[in-house]
C-alpha positions as CSV (number, residue, x, y, z in Angstrom):
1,X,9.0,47.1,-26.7
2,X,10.7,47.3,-30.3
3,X,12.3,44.2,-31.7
4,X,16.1,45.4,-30.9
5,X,15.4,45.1,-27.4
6,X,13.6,41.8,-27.3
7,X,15.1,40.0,-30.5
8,X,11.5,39.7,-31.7
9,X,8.8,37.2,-31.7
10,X,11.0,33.4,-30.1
11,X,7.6,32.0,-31.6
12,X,6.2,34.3,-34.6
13,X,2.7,32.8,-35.7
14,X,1.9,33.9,-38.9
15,X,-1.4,33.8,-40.8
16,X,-2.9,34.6,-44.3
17,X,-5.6,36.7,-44.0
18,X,-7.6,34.8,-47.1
19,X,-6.2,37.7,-49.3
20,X,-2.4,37.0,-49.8
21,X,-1.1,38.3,-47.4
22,X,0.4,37.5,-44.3
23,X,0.6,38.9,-40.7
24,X,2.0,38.1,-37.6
25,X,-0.2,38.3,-34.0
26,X,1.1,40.1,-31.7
27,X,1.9,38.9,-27.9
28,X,4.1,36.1,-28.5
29,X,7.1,35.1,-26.3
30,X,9.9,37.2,-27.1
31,X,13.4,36.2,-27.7
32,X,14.3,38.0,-24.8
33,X,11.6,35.8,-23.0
34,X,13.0,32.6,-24.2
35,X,16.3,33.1,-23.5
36,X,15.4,34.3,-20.0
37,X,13.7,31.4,-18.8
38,X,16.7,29.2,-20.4
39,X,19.0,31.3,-18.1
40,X,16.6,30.8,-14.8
41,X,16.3,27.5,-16.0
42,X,19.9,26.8,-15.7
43,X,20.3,29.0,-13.0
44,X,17.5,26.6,-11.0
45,X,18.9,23.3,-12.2
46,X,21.8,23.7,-9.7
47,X,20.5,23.5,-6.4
48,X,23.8,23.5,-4.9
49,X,24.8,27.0,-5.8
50,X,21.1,28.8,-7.2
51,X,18.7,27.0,-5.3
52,X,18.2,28.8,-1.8
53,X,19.0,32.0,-3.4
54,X,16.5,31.7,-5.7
55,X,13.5,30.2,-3.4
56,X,14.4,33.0,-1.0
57,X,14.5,35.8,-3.6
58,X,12.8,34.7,-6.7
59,X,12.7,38.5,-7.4
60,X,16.5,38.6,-7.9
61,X,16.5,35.6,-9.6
62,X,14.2,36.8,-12.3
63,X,16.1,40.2,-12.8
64,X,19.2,37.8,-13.0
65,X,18.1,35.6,-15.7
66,X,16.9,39.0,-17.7
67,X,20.3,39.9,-16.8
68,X,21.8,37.1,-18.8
69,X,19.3,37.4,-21.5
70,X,19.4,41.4,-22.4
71,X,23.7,40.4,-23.3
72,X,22.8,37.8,-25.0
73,X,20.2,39.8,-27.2
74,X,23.3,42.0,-27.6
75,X,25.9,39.8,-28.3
76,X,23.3,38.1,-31.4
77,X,23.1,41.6,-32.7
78,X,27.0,42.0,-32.9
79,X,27.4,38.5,-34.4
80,X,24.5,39.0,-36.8
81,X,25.8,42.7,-38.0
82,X,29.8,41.0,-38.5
83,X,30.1,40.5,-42.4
C-alpha cells in the first residue's frame, strides 16, 4: 500500500548498512495503523455508548476506527500541502 494511503511508516526504524547509507525495514505500523487503533481506542473507552456494539461486532468496529483513520490521513495531507 503506497505511503499516500497509509501516511507511511507511525514507527520508521532506520539502519546504516556499515557503508553510509541508511534504509528503512519494511513492515512497520503504519500511520494509518496508529491512528486506527487510537480511534478504536477511544471508541472502546466509552462503554456506555461503544461497548456492546463493539463486543457484539468487533468486525464493525474495526472498519469504524479505519473509518476514522483513512479522513484523518486525508485531512494531514490537506493541512500539510496548505502554504
Amino acid at each position: 500500500m503506497s505511503n499516500e494511503k497509509t501516511g507511511g511508516p507511525a514507527h520508521p526504524v532506520t539502519k546504516d548498512n556499515g557503508f553510509g547509507y541508511e534504509y528503512t525495514i519494511p513492515g512497520n505500523l503504519t500511520i494509518l495503523d496508529h491512528f486506527a487503533g487510537l480511534a478504536m481506542q477511544g471508541m472502546l473507552a466509552d462503554p456506555s455508548q461503544y461497548g456492546t456494539e463493539a463486543k457484539q461486532n468487533p468486525d464493525k468496529c474495526a472498519a469504524w476506527a479505519y473509518q476514522q483513520a483513512q479522513c484523518m490521513i486525508a485531512e494531514r495531507k490537506r493541512l500539510m500541502e496548505q502554504p
